[in-house]
N, C-alpha and C positions, 0 to 999 in steps of 0.2 A: 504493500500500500504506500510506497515511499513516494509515490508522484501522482496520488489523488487524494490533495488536501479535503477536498469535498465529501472522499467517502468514508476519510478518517475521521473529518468533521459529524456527521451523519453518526457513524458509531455510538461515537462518545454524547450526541446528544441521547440519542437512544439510551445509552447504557444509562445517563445520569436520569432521567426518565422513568428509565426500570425504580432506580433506586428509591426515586425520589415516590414513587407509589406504593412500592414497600414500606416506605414511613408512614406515607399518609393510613395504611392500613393496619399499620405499629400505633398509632394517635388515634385510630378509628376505636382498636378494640375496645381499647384502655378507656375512653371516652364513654362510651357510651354500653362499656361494661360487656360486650358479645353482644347485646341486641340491636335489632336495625338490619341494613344491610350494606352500611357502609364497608367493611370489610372485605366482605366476599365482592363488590363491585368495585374496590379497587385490587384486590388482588385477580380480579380478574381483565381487569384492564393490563396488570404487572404481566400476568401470563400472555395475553394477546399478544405486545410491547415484546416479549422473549420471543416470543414464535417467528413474530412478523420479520424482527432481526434475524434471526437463524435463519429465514426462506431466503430472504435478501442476502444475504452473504454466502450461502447456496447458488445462489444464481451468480451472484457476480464471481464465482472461484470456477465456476461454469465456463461460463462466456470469457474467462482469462483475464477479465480485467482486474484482480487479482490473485496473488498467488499465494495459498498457504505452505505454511514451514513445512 
């Protein structure tokens, strides 16, 4: 990935993303004690967010516009 600043960009938005809906679902539980359904709608937005990166980096190691180690 050393010569697409855009798709290293893209990653790491991604990954801070993941993380950052992992808390919200850390402050979800704790809040409002397991009820509701805050939780499970952000940890499932967390899982989409993993998925969607892993098709996308699937493809692009595909099509060679990057190469893994």
């Amino acid at each position: 990935m050393e010569d697409h600043p855009l798709i290293r960009l893209f990653v790491i938005a991604m990954l801070i993303t993941i993380v950052v809906s992992l808390g919200s679902a850390f402050v979800s539980l704790f809040r409002n004690k397991g009820q509701g359904t805050g939780t499970v709608r952000a940890l499932t937005i967390r899982v989409g967010l993993s998925i969607t990166l892993f098709i996308v980096l699937m493809v692009l190691a595909a099509l060679g516009i990057i190469k893994p180690h």
